[in-house]
C-alpha positions, 0 to 999 in steps of 0.5 A: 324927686318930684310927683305929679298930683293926677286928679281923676274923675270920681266916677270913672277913675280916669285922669280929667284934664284940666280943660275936661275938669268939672265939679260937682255939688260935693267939690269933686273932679268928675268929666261932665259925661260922667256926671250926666249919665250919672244923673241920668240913671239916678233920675231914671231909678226915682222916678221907676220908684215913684211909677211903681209906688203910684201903681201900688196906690192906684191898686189901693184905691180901686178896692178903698170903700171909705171917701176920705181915705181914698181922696187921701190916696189919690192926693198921694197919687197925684204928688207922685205924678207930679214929683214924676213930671218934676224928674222928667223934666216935663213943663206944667201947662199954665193954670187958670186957662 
C-alpha cells in the first residue's frame, strides 16, 4: 500500500497545493497569505514594543536635569523612531535637501 506524503502549511496546518507552495526562510511549506499576515502581526508587535519604549524615554527625558544623559535619551529615541519607520515600511526623505 501505498501513502501520499500531504504537505501542510505550518501555519495554518492545511494541505498546500502545489501551485499554493511557498517557502519560507527556515525551508517550510507555508501558503503565502499565511506568511503574510504572519509577518504582519509580528512587524505590528515590534514596532508597539518600540512606540511603548520610545514613550518610556520621552517620560525619562522631560524630568532628565544632566545634558549628556539626556542627548543619550534622545539618541535612544531617535533609534527607536527610525527602527519604527524601518518596520513600516516608511521611505527616509533624501539628506542634504
Amino acid at each position: 500500500m501505498a501513502s501520499h506524503f500531504i504537505p501542510t502549511c505550518w501555519i495554518c496546518d492545511k494541505a498546500i497545493t502545489l501551485e499554493d507552495c511557498n517557502i519560507d526562510e527556515y525551508g517550510k511549506g507555508v501558503h503565502a497569505a499565511c506568511y503574510v499576515a504572519k509577518l504582519a502581526h509580528r512587524n505590528a508587535a515590534s514596532i508597539r514594543e518600540r512606540e511603548e519604549r520610545s514613550w518610556e524615554l520621552c517620560a525619562l527625558a522631560n524630568e532628565e536635569r544632566d545634558p549628556q544623559k539626556l542627548l543619550a535619551l534622545m539618541q535612544e529615541i531617535n533609534r527607536l523612531f527610525e527602527e519604527v519607520e524601518q518596520l513600516k515600511g516608511v521611505a527616509k526623505p533624501p539628506t542634504g535637501l
